[in-house]
C-alpha positions in Angstrom: 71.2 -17.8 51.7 71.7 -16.4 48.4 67.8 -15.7 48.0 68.3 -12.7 50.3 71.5 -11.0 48.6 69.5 -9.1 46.4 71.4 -5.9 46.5 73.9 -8.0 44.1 71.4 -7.6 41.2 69.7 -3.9 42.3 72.8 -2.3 42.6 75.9 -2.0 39.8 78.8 -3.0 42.7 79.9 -6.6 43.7 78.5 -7.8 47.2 82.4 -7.9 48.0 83.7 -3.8 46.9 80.0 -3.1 47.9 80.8 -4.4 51.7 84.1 -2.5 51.4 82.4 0.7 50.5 79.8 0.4 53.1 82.5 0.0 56.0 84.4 3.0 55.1 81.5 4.9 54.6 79.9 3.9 58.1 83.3 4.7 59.8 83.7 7.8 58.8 80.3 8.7 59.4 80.6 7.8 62.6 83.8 9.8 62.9 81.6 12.7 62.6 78.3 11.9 63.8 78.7 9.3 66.8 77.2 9.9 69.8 79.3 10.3 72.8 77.4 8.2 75.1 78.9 7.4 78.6 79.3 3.4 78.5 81.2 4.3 75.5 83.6 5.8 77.8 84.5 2.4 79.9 85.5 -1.2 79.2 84.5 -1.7 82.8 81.7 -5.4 82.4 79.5 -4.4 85.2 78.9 -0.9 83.5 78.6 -2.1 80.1 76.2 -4.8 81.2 74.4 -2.6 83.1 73.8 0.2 80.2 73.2 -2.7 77.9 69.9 -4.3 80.2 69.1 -0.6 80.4 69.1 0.1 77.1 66.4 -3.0 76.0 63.0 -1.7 74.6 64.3 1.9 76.1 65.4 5.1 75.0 68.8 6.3 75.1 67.9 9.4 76.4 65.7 8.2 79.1 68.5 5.4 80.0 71.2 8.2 80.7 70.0 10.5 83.9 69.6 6.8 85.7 72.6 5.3 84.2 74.7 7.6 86.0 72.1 7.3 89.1 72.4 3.5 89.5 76.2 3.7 89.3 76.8 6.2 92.1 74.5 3.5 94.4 75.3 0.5 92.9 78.6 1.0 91.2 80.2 -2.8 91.2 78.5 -6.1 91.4 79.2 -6.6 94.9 77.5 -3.4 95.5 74.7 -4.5 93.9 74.7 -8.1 95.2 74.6 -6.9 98.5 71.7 -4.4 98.0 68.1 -5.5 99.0 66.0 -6.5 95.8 63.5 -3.9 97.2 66.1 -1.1 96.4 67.2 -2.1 93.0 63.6 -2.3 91.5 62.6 1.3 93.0 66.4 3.1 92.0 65.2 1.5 88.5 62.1 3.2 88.6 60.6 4.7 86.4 62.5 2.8 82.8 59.6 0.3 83.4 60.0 -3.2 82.0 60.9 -4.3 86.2 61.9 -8.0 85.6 65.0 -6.3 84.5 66.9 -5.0 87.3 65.2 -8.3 89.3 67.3 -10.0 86.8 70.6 -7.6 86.9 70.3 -8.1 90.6 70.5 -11.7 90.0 73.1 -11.7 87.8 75.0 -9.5 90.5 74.8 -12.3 93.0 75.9 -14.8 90.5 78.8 -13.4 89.2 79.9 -12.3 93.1 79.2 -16.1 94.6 80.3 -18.1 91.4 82.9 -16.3 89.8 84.4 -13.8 92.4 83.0 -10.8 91.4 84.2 -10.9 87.4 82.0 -11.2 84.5 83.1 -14.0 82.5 83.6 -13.0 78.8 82.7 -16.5 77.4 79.5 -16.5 75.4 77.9 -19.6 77.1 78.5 -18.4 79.8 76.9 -15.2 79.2 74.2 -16.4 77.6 73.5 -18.9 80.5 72.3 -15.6 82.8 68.6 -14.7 82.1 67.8 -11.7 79.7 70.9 -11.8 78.0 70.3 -13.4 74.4 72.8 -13.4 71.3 72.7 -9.5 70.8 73.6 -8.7 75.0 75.7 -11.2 75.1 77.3 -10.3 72.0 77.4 -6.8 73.2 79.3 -7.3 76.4 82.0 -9.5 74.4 82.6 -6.5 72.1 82.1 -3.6 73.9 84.0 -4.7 77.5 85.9 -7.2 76.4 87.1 -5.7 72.8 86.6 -9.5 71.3 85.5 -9.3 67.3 82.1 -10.6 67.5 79.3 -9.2 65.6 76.1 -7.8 67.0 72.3 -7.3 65.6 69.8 -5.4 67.4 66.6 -3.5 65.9 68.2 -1.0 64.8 71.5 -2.5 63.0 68.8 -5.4 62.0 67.1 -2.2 59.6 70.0 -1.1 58.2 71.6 -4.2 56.6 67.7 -5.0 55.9 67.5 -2.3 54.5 71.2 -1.5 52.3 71.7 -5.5 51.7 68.5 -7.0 51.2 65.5 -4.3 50.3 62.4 -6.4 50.5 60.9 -9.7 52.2 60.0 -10.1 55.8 62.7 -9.4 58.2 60.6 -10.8 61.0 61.6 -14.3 59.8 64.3 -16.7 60.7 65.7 -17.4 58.0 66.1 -13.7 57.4 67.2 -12.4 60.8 69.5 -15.7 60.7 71.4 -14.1 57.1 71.5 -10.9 58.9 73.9 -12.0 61.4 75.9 -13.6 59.3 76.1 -10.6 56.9 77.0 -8.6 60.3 79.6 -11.1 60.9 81.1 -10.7 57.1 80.4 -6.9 57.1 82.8 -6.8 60.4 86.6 -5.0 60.0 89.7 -6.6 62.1 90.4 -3.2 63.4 87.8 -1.3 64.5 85.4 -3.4 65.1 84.3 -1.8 67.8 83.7 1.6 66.9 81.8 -0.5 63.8 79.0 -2.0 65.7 78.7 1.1 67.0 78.2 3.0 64.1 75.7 0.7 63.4 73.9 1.3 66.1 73.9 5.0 65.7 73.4 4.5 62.0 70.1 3.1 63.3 68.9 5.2 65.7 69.9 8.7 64.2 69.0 8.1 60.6 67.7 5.2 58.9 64.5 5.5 61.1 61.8 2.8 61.3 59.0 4.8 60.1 60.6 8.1 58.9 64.4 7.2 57.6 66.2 10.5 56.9 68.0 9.3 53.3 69.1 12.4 52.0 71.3 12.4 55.2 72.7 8.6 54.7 76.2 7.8 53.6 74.7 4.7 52.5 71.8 6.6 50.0 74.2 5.3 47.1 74.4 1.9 47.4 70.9 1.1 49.3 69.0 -1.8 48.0 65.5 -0.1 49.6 66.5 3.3 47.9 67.8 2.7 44.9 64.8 0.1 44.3 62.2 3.1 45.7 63.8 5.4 43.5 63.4 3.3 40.6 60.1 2.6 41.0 59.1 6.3 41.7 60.9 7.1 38.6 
């Protein structure tokens, strides 16, 4: 995968101090600048699933008002499980995209009839229940069950895009495929949670799709997208 590690050659660090540097600098942005969500407040499955299938093609701030609304009605999975289907899709109302809480629902009653009411934390397993792919699955592992797994969803897909690589298509497989395994490399023994994250937030509060707010990144420095822009501009 070498083709894609062009921040080697655009920037004057080693891919290895460079990973370093980014890491420290992510962490202690995120010291300052994380956002206190509240599923970053439990390690409870059933609420971190559920914020995760809320959070897909969503908003955060449209998923938090019903976050806390489907918990107070359907706050385990036996509570959910039990629920009519009916009930679900209109508490889930109006976050759109409905096959998803038909499919939480489902995942309720599975996890109640198969496996006694608790999430396994396996990722076959996980993966096995429909709508969760490699980044949900991923999620849950990390974020409820504190395993050291790396994650990539749009937004942490930009930013190591963006700091590691700097140009080509990101939409291919071979690309998104290196991204996941830089994730997996970029990812600290401790910490690791509060890491992906930062990522996350990274993401969503500053290196924007369309309008990336640079002059407020820690990562301005050692960006393969800026320091190549800013070369070019110069």
């Amino acid at each position: 995968m070498a083709q894609y590690s062009t921040a080697e050659t655009d920037l004057t660090l080693p891919i290895y101090p460079l990973k370093r540097r980014f890491r420290r600098r992510l962490l202690s942005w995120y010291d300052r600048n994380g956002r206190d969500l509240p599923w970053r407040k439990t390690r409870d499955p059933y609420r971190i699933l559920v914020s995760e299938i809320m959070l897909q093609q969503t908003q955060v701030d449209r998923v938090m008002p019903k976050y806390d609304e489907w918990l107070e009605l359907f706050p385990t999975f036996e509570t959910l499980a039990n629920a009519p289907l009916r009930k679900a899709v209109q508490v889930w109302r109006p976050l759109g995209y409905n096959i998803r809480p038909r499919r939480l629902h489902a995942i309720a009653k599975h996890v109640v009839n198969r496996f006694d009411g608790r999430l396994p934390s396996d990722v076959e397993t996980l993966k096995s229940f429909k709508g969760l792919g490699d980044y949900t699955a991923g999620a849950v592992q990390c974020f409820a069950f504190e395993k050291r797994v790396p994650i990539v969803d749009t937004n942490i897909s930009r930013v190591l895009f963006r700091v590691f690589v700097g140009n080509g298509d990101r939409a291919k497989h071979a690309v998104k495929q290196h991204l996941w395994t830089l994730s997996a490399s970029l990812l600290p023994r401790k910490r690791f949670f509060d890491f992906n994250q930062a990522l996350m937030d990274l993401g969503a509060m500053v290196c924007l799709a369309r309008k990336p707010l640079c002059t407020k990144c820690p990562m301005q420095t050692i960006c393969a997208t800026y320091v190549t822009n800013t070369k070019t501009l110069s």
